[in-house]
C-alpha positions in Angstrom: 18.4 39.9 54.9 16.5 42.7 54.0 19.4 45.3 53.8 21.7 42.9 51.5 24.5 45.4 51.3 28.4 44.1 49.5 30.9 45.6 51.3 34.4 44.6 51.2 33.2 42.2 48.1 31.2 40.5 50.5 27.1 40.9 51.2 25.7 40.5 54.5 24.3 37.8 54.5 27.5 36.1 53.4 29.3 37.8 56.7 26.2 36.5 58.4 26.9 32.9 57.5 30.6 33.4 58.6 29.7 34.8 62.1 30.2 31.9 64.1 33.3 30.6 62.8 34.1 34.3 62.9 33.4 34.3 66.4 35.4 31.1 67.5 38.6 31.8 65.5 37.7 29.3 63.1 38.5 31.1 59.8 41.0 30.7 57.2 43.6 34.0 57.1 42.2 35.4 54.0 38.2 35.1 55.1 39.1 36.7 58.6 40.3 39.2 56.6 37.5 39.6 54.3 34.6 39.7 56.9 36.9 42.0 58.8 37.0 44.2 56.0 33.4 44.2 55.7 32.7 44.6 59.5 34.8 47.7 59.0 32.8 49.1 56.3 29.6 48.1 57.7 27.9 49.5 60.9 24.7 47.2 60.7 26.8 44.3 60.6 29.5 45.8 62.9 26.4 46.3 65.3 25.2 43.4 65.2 28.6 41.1 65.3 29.3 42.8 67.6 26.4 42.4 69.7 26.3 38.7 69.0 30.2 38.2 70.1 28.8 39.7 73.6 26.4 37.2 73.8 28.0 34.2 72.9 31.1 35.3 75.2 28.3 35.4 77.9 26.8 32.3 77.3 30.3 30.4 77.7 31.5 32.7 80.8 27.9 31.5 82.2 27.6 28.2 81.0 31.1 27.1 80.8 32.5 24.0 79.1 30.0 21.4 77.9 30.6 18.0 79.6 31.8 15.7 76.0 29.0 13.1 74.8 29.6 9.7 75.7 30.0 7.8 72.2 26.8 6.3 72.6 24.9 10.0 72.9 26.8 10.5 69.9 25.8 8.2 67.7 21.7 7.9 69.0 21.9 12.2 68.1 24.1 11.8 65.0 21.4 9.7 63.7 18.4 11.1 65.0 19.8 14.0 63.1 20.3 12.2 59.8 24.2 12.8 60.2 27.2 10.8 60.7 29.0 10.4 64.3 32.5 11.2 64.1 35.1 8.5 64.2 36.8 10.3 67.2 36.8 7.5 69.9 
């Protein structure tokens, strides 16, 4: 990111990598706490959080709930992917 700014003892970019988990709630107490002390201090990263949060809310108000993978779908991505399946049945 071109404008790198540490806000909050965070840089953007490092809010940046926290924005989805940000997003879905996902975030230990203390790292919520730290991008949202950033986001406060921020308004490019404010702006733009906030911008992505409206699209992602879109995208599941539109889109819904994805159908699960049948295990099988699982595993032939998992390793088409290089990565392991989960062991959830």
């Amino acid at each position: 990111m071109k404008l790198d700014r540490e806000v909050a003892g965070l840089t953007c970019a490092r809010v940046l990598e926290h924005l989805p988990d940000f997003i879905d709630g996902r975030l230990a107490p203390a790292e919520r706490a730290s991008v949202e002390a950033h986001l406060a201090g921020c308004d490019v990263c404010e702006r733009f959080g906030g911008s992505y949060g409206a699209v992602v809310a879109a995208l599941r108000r539109e889109l819904g709930t994805p159908e699960p993978l049948s295990r099988d779908v699982e595993q032939r991505l998992a390793q088409a992917l290089g990565a392991p399946a989960s062991d959830d049945p």
